[in-house]
C-alpha positions in Angstrom: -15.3 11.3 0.6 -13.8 13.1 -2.6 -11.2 14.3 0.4 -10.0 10.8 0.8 -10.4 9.8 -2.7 -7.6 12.8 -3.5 -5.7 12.2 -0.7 -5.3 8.2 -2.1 -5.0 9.3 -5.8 -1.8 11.5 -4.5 -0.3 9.2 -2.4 -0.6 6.6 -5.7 1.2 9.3 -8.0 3.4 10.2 -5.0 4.4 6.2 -4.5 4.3 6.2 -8.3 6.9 8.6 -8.8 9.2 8.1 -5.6 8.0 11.9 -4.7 9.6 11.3 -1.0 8.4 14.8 0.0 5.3 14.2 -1.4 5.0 11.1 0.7 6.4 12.6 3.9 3.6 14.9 3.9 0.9 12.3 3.3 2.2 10.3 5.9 1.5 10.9 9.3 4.8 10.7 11.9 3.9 7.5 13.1 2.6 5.8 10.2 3.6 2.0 9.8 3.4 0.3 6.4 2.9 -3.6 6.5 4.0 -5.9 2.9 3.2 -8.7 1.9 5.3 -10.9 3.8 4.4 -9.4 7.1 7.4 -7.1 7.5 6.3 -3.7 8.6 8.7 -0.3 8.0 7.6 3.2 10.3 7.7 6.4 7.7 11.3 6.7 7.5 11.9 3.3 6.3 9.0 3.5 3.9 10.6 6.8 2.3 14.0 5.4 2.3 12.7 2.5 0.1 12.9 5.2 -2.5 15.2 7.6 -1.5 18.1 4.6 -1.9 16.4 4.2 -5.4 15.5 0.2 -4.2 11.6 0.5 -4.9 10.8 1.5 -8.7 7.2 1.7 -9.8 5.9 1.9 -13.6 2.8 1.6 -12.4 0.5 1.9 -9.5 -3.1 2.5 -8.8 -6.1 1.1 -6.9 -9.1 -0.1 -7.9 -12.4 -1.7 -6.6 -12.0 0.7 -3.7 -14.4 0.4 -0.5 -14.2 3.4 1.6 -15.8 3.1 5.5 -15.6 6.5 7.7 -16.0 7.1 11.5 -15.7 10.5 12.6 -12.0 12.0 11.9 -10.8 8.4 11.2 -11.4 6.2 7.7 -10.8 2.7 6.4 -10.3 2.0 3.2 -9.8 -1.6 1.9 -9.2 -1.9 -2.3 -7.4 -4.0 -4.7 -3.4 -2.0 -5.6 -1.7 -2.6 -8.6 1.5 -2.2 -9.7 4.4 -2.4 -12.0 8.0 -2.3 -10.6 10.9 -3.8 -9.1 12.5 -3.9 -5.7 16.0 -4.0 -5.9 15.5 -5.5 -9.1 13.1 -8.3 -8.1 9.5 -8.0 -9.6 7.1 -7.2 -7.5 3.3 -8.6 -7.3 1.2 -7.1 -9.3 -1.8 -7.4 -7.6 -2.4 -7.2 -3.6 -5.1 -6.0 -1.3 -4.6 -3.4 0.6 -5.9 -2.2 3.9 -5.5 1.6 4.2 -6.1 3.6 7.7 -6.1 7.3 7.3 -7.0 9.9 9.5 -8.1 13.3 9.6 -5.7 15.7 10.7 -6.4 19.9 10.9 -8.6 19.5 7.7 -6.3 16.9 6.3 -6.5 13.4 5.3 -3.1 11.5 5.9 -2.3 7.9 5.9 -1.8 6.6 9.2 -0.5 2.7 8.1 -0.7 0.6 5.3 -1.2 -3.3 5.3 -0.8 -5.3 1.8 -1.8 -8.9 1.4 -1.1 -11.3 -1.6 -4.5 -12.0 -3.6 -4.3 -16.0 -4.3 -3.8 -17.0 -7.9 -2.5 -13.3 -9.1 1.3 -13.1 -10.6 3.6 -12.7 -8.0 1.8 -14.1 -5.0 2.7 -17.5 -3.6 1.1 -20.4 -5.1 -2.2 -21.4 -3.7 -1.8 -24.9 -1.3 -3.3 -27.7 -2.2 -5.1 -30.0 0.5 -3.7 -33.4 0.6 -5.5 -36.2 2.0 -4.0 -38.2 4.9 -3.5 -41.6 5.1 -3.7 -42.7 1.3 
């Protein structure tokens, strides 16, 4: 596991830092990130998000990180947090993240990505309140 927990810590720095050729390595070639809002970008989208300079981070990381492997393939489900803009826009500063990564000639790589807003933190949509029918 610490294979996978270095692999994640320099992907964070990598994301972090807009390192696109850090990221290009750590990604495999058909990787598939999925935000928030349920659009998803293959790798060259995901590295363009930096190379055009829209995506800054001051800050990302994970935390409260639950790792499950099978063989050459892992899952790893944690809590990301970040600091930065997207063309200028905040972004949410807490999501959950779904990470699938796979083994690859001695090599951990992120296959995809999937972030979801955490209810009640800053930036995700206000939670809905029930109403009652008929009153």
């Amino acid at each position: 596991m610490d294979e996978i927990t270095t692999t994640l810590q320099e992907w964070a720095a990598a994301e972090r830092t807009g390192d696109v050729q850090a990221l290009g390595s750590l990604l495999t070639d058909d990787f598939v990130g999925v935000g928030p809002l349920g659009f998803s970008l293959p790798k060259a989208a995901w590295l363009a998000r930096h190379q055009q300079g829209d995506l800054r981070y001051e800050a990302f990381a994970l935390d409260d990180v639950q790792t499950r492997v099978h063989d050459k393939a892992a899952l790893v489900v944690a809590r990301h947090r970040a600091n930065g803009t997207f063309q200028g826009h905040p972004i949410p500063e807490a999501v959950r993240a779904s990470i699938a990564l796979i083994e690859e000639a001695g090599r951990w790589r992120l296959a995809g990505v999937h972030f979801s807003f955490i209810a009640g933190t800053p930036g995700a949509p206000p939670i809905p309140i029930p109403t009652r029918s008929g009153t």
